[in-house]
MARMIVO-76709 format. One record per residue (C-alpha): residue number from 0; x, y, z. Coordinates in steps of 0.5 Angstrom, whole numbers, plus 2048, in hexadecimal, padded with zeros to 3 digits. Example, Ala and Ser with C-alpha at 12.3 -4.5 7.8 and 13.67 -1.06 7.14 Angstrom:
BEGIN
     n     x     y     z
     0   819   7F7   810
     1   81B   7FE   80E
***
This chain:
BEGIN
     n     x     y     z
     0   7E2   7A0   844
     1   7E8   79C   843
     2   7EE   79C   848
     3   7F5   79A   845
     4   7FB   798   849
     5   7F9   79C   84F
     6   7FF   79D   855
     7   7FE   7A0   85A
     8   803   7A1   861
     9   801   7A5   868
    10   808   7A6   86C
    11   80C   7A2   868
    12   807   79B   868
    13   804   798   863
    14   7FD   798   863
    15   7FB   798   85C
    16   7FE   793   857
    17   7FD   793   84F
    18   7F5   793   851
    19   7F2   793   849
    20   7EA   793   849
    21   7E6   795   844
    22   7DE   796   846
    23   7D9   797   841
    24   7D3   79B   842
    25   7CE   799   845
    26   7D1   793   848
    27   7D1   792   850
    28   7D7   790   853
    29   7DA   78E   85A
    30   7E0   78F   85C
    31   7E1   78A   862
    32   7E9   78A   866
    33   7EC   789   86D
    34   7ED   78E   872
    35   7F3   793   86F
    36   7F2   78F   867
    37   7F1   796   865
    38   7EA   797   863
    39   7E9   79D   865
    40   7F0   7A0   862
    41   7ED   79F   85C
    42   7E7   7A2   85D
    43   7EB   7A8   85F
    44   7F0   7A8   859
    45   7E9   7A8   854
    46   7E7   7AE   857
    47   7EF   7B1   858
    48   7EE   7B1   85F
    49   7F5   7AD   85F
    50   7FA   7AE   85A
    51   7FC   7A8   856
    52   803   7A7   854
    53   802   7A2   84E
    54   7FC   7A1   849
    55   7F6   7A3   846
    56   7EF   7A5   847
    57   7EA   7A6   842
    58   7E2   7A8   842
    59   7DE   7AA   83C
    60   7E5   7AA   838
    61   7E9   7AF   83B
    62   7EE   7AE   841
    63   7EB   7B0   848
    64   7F2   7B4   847
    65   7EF   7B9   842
    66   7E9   7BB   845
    67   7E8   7C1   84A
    68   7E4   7BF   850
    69   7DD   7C1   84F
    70   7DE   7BE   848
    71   7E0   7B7   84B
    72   7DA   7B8   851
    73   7D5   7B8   84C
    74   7D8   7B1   849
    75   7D8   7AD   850
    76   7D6   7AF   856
    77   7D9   7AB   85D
    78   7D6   7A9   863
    79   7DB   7A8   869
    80   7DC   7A4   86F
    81   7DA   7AB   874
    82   7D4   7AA   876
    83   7D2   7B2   876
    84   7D0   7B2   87E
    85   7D2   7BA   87F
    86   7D0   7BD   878
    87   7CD   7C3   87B
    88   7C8   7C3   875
    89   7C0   7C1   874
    90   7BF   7BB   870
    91   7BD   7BE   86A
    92   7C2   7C4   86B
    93   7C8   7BE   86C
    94   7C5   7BB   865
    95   7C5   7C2   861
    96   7CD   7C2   862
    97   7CC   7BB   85D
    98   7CB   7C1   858
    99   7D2   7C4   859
   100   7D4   7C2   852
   101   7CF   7C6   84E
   102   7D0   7CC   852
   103   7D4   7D3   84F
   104   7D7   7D8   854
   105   7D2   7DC   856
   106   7CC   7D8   855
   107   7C5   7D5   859
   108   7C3   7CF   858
   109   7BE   7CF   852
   110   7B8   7CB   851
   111   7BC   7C5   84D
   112   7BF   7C5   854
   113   7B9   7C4   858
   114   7B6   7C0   853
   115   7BD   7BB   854
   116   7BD   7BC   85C
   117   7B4   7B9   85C
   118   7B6   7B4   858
   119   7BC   7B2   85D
   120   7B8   7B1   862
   121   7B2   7AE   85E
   122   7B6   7A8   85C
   123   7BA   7A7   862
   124   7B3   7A8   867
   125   7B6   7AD   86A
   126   7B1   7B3   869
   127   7AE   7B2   870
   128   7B4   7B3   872
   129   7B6   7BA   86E
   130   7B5   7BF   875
   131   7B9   7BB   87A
   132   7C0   7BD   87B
   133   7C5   7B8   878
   134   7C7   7B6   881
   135   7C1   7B5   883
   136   7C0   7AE   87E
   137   7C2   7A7   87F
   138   7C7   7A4   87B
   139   7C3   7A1   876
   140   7C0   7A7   875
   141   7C7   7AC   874
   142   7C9   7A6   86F
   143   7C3   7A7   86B
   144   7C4   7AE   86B
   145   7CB   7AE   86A
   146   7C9   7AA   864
   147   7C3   7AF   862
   148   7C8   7B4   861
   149   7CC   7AF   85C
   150   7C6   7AF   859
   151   7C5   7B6   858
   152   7CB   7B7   855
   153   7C9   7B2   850
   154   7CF   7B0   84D
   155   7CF   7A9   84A
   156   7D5   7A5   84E
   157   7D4   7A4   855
   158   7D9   7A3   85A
   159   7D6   7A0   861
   160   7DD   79E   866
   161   7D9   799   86B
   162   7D2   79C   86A
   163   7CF   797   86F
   164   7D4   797   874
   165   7D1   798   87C
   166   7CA   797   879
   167   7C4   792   87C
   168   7C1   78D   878
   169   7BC   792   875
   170   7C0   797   873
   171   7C4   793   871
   172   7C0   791   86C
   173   7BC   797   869
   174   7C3   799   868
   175   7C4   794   863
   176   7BE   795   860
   177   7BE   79B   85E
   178   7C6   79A   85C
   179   7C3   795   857
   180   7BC   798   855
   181   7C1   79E   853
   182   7C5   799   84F
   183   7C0   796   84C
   184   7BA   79B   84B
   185   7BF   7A1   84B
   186   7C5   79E   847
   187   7CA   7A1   84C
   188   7D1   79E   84C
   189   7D2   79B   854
   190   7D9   79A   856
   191   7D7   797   85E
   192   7DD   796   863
   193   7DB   792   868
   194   7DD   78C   86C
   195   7D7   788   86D
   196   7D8   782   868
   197   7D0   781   868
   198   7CF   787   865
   199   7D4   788   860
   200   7D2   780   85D
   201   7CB   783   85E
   202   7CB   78A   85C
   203   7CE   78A   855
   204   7D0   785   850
   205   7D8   788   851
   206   7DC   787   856
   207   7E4   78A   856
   208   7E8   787   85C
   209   7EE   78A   85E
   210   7F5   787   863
   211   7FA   78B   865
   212   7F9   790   85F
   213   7F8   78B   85A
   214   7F2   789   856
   215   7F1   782   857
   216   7EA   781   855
   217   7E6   784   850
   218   7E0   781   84D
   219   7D9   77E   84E
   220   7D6   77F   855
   221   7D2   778   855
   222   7D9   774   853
   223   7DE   778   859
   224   7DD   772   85E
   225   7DF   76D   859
   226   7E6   76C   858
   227   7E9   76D   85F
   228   7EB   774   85E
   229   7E7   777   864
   230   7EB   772   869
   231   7F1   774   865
   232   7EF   77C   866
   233   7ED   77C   86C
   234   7F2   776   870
   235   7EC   773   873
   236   7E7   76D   871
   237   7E0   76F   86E
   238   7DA   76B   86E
   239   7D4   76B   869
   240   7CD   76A   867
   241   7C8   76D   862
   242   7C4   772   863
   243   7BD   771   863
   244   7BA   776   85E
   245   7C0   777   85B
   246   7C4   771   85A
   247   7CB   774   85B
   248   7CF   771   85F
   249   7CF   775   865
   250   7D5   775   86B
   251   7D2   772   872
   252   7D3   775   879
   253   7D9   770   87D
   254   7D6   76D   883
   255   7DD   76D   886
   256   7DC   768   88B
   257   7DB   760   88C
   258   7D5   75C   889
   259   7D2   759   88F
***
């Protein structure tokens, strides 16, 4: 995916500013910002959500432009902030609706898409879950699924907009084991928003930062602590140490409050 120059402006402000990024396939990359840097605006305008009004965006060659819905849903799949709690659909009816890509007016579910939808459901762990109803899981589980469906539409580029939002510490982290085991075993393109600093240094080996519409970081996750640009981001002091598996540095909790 290539992304060129990309503005973007809801009720005459700027929320998008000359954004350019370019991904590779099968890399891993976070995209981290303040609260209104326009994150999940950008999210949108790749999948034409929101309309841009300058700039380019490019996948597999082609202008997203260019290409009809279903084509493009085949190219990328998008997981967002909602966590799904009124979907009126069984698990496994709610992750059959992953297949809209491949279907033709008129037409069933055929035995590929069956095959796609088991295959979801291994991967994620989700299969216990298959007859339960979408409102009766818990957080962690909806997340799960919702990436199930993601999965089943197996596009090869995958937008999560705060996948770990709301989240206890377990299901925190089986959502990104399964978002690395999908890259690193499955070659999926991850684009994650998200603003857990920790998980964008440890998740991926990419980290995109945006302030006020602009991109002001883009580089190796294990360096973003390095030359101040979180403080000057964020407007706010950081304290470091590294972690003790990885060795990145990792962002330590304010204690806010006087040594005794």
């Amino acid at each position: 995916m290539v992304i060129r120059g990309l503005c973007c402006s809801v009720s005459g402000r700027n929320i998008l500013d000359e954004v350019s990024l370019d991904i590779a396939p099968g890399e891993f990359v976070s995209i981290i910002g303040p609260n209104g840097a326009g994150k999940t605006t950008l999210l949108k305008c790749l999948i034409r959500v929101v309309p841009c009004q300058a700039g380019e965006i490019v996948i597999a060659g082609r202008s997203v432009r260019d290409y009809g819905t279903k084509e493009l849903a085949r190219l990328l799949a998008y997981v967002p902030q909602a966590d799904a709690r009124h979907v009126p659909f069984s698990v496994e009816e709610y992750v059959l609706t992953g297949r809209y890509p491949y279907l033709s007016p008129f037409s069933y579910f055929t035995r590929d898409d069956r095959e796609a939808v088991d295959a979801a459901l291994s991967i994620t762990g989700t299969a216990g879950l298959a007859g339960r109803r979408v409102a009766t899981l818990s957080g962690g589980e909806r997340q799960l699924v919702m990436i199930a469906a993601a999965v089943a539409q197996e596009a090869k580029l995958l937008l999560l907009d705060e996948p770990t939002a709301f989240l206890d510490p377990r299901h925190q982290s089986d959502v990104l084991s399964l978002l690395d085991a999908l890259n690193r075993r499955r070659g999926v393109t991850v684009l994650m928003v998200t603003h857990d600093i920790n998980h964008a240094i440890l998740a991926g080996n990419r980290i995109a930062m945006l302030d006020a519409g602009r991109l002001v970081y883009d580089g190796a996750a294990d360096m973003i602590a390095a030359d101040g640009v979180l403080e000057r981001t964020y407007r706010k002091r950081f304290r470091f140490m590294p972690h003790p598996q990885r060795g990145r540095d990792i962002v330590v909790p304010d204690v806010n409050r006087d040594e005794c």
